[in-house]
N, C-alpha and C positions, 0 to 999 in steps of 0.2 A: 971198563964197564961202569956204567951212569947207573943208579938207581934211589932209590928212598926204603928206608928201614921202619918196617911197621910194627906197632905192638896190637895185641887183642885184652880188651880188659873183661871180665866177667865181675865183677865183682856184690858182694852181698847190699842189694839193697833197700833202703827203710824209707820209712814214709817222713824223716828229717829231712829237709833241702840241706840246710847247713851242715849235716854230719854227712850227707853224699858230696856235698861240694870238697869239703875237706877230704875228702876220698880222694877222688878224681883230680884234684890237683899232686897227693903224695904216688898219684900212681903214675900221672903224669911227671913227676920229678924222676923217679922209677925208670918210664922208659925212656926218659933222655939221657940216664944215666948211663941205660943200655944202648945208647946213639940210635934210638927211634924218633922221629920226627916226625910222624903222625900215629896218634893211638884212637881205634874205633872204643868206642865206649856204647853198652846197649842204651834203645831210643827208653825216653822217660826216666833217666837216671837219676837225675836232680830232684826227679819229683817226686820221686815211688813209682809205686805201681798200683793206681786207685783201686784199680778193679780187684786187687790180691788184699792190698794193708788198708782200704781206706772204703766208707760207705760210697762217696761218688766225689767227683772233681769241684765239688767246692770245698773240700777237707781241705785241700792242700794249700799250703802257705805260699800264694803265689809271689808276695813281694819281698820273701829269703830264695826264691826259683830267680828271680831276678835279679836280685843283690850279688846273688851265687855267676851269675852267668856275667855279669858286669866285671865282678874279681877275676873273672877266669881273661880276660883280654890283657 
């Protein structure tokens, strides 16, 4: 039997790029630990969630959104 091992993250997220990115990497070390090879992670993770933690999308720290997404390869 062939297949691929997936993980689902939920995890608590802030309106810090850099305190989500450092998330998303330990959780991703997490499911490779548990021999998953792809983890879905919720859309907007890196950036927050304007619409909940933030007045509108120029709050957000777009060049740690970037930096963050750059580390992540």
């Amino acid at each position: 039997m062939t297949g691929i091992r997936s993980a689902v993250a939920q995890p608590e997220v802030t309106n810090d790029a850099r305190k989500n990115g450092a998330l998303v990497r330990k959780l991703m070390r997490q499911s490779a630990a548990g021999k998953a090879r792809l983890v879905q992670f919720p859309e907007g993770l890196l950036s927050g969630y304007p619409k909940e933690q933030l007045a509108d999308w120029s709050e957000v720290d777009w060049p740690a959104v970037r930096d963050e997404l750059v580390g992540c390869r």
